[in-house]
Phi, psi and omega in degrees: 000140174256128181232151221216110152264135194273146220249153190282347170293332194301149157212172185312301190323308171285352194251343171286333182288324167303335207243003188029070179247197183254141172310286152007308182273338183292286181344291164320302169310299179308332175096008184278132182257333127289192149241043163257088177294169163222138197305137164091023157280121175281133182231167167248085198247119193283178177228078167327147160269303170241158137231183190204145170242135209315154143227188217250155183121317176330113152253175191276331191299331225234339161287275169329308180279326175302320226238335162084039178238189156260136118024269185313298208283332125343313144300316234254306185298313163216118167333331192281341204293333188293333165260019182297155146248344193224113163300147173232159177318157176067355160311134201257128184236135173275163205220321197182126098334155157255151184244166167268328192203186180262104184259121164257149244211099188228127163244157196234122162213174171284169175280325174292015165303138164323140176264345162312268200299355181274350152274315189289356194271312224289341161290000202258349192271133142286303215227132159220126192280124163232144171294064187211031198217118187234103182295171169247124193339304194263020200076359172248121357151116192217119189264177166238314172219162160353063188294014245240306163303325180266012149296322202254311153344293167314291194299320170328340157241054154069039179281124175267127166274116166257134154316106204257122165267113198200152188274355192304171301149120168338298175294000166111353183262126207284159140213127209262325176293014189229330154300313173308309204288327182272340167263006169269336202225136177266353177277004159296312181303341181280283143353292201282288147021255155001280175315311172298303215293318184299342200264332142353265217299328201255009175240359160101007176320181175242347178170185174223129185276121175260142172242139067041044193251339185241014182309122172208159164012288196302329170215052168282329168304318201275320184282328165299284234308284203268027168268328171298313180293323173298290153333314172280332180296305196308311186297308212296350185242009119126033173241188212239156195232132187241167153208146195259134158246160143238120200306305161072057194267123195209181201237086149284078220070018194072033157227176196263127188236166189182129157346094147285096149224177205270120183276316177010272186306311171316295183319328186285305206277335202260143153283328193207147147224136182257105179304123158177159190242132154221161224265126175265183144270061187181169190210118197234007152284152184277158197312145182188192193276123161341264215256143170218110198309330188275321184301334171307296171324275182295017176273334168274334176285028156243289180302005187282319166328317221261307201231128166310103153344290200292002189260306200295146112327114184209128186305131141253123187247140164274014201215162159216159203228140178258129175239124172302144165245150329264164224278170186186097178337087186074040173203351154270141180278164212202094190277152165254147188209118165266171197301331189284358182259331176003256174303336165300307181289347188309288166354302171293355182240346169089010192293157158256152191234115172275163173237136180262108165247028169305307217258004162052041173235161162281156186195167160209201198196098224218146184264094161311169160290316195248051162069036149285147186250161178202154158234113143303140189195133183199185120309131198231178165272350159289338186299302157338298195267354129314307166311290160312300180294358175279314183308330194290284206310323194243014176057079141263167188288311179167211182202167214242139149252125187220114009240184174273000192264352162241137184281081187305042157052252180303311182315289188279010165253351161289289176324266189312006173222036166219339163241145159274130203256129199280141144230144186253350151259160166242000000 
């Protein structure tokens, strides 16, 4: 795999020709809705291992058994086929990557995902957390909406669903007081228990994702006490326990600052713990990097003492936020900008797009018509494929995505033609 950053000469046409694909297959691999590129826009041009092209007659099913691959695995090599209803002569279909390893693959979405995109993401998925369980002071579970299709969705493409629980708010807003009130009392927790097991057992989950938010020092025994108490109810009735931390990872004086507590115990009791912050639609930090590949690093030479490579997780977000300049805490305004729009607005400010390459993100800097200034900071595939070369260097288990509800392109074609994505149902 290749990733091709654009140069102010590049067009789709010159740069597929360099690499000698077709425009077309570039546009498509990428999400490109033009040929208006923008310099310093990251392109991806995969390296297939086999391909094949329909001839009439031709299923995907009847391809997928010549070649001894899935169906599914087929979807995942080239995406467009999920919007297909019919193949035609002269399609060009990829069969395979060489890969390095076996990567698990976990995404977070709502239940009110598009289901058009909620097929096309689901080959790329091991595990996918939906967002619709809200805990309560007193153990008791507050749902929001109908979960019931995209549980049974999922697994039709060997996707496992978990149940994701969090005091979070839908809309994303913490509460620290209903955490506390659920690590002080244990019938709360016994309740809650409960609670979890009946919505398991009667909506078909596969386990349960616990998030995590406020672990420090201070009540890491409390969070051991009753993560343990969770955990032992759950297995013993044959489901699996996950937990989301958020590291609550930040850049202080130029050094990297973060929780140090002892993951121990969590790492024994967890099936999988998954690292990640997630991303609203809103912000109350000043412009900075989404995400940042060195601080993550040094966040992993700490926790690894703590949690088993083959156990860890590590978050990606997908999303970037535009900050009115200057920025001037809770009175400049602050946008969520998804991958699909990006490179379009730039496009629309006529910006160029820089690389920061400590924190191995992209950003820009745009002018309104009526002469505001704003920075963008976002994920790119470099960023992506950065992140990956950490799962690579320290054998980690994989990586979270937040959220599914928009279709990245570039994200899973970086993933898929360099990893094989673990499924744990058939």
């Amino acid at each position: 795999m290749i990733i091709h950053v654009v140069q102010s000469d590049d067009t789709v046409q010159s740069i597929a020709e360099y690499y000698g694909i077709s425009a077309d297959q570039l546009i498509q691999d990428n999400g490109l809705i033009s040929d208006n590129l923008v310099v310093g826009q990251s392109i991806v041009i995969p390296e297939p291992e086999t391909i094949y092209t329909v001839k009439e007659g031709d299923t995907l099913l009847n391809i997928a058994n010549s070649y001894n691959v899935s169906v599914i695995q087929l979807l995942a090599n080239n995406p467009y086929l999920s919007d297909r209803e019919y193949l035609y002569p002269g399609d060009t279909i990829v069969i395979s990557y060489i890969r390095k390893r076996l990567l698990t693959t976990h995404g977070n979405t709502v239940p009110t995902i598009n289901k058009t995109t909620l097929r096309k993401t689901l080959p790329y998925l091991t595990y996918i957390s939906v967002l619709n369980y809200t805990a309560t002071n007193s153990g008791e579970i507050i749902s929001y909406y109908d979960d019931t299709d995209i549980i049974q969705i999922s697994k039709s493409y060997g996707v496992a669903p978990l149940m994701l629980l969090t005091t979070l708010t839908i809309q994303g807003k913490a509460n620290l007081v209903v955490d506390t009130s659920i690590l002080l009392n244990e019938d709360f927790q016994n309740r809650q228990i409960e609670n979890i097991l009946t919505i398991l057992k009667s909506k078909g989950y596969y386990g349960l994702n616990l998030s995590l938010q406020y672990i420090n020092l201070a009540n890491i025994q409390l969070y051991e006490d009753y993560f343990t108490k969770v955990t032992n109810r759950l297995n013993s009735e044959g489901y699996q326990v996950f937990v989301t931390i958020n590291p609550n990872i930040n850049l202080v004086n130029n050094e990297v600052t973060f929780q140090k507590v002892d993951y121990s115990i969590i790492n024994r009791l967890a099936q999988n713990i998954i690292f990640t912050s997630y991303e609203w639609a809103f912000s109350i930090n000043p412009p900075s990097p989404i995400t940042s590949v060195y601080q993550t690093e040094v966040f992993l030479e700490y926790v690894l003492n703590y949690i088993s490579a083959d156990k860890l997780i590590i978050g990606i977000a997908t999303l970037g936020y535009d900050w009115e300049l200057p920025y001037v805490a809770g009175i400049s305004n602050v946008n969520l900008i998804s991958f699909d729009n990006v490179n379009d607005f730039a496009k629309e400010y006529e910006a160029t797009i820089q690389f920061d390459d400590v924190s191995q993100t992209p950003y820009f800097i745009y002018t309104t018509n009526e002469f505001v200034n704003h920075v963008v900071w976002f994920i790119n595939s470099r960023t992506i494929n950065a992140i990956l070369d950490l799962v690579s260097k320290y054998n980690l288990k994989g990586i979270s995505i937040w959220n599914i509800t928009v279709f990245n392109p570039q994200l899973w074609l970086i993933v898929n033609s360099q990893y094989e994505i673990e499924k744990v149902i058939v």
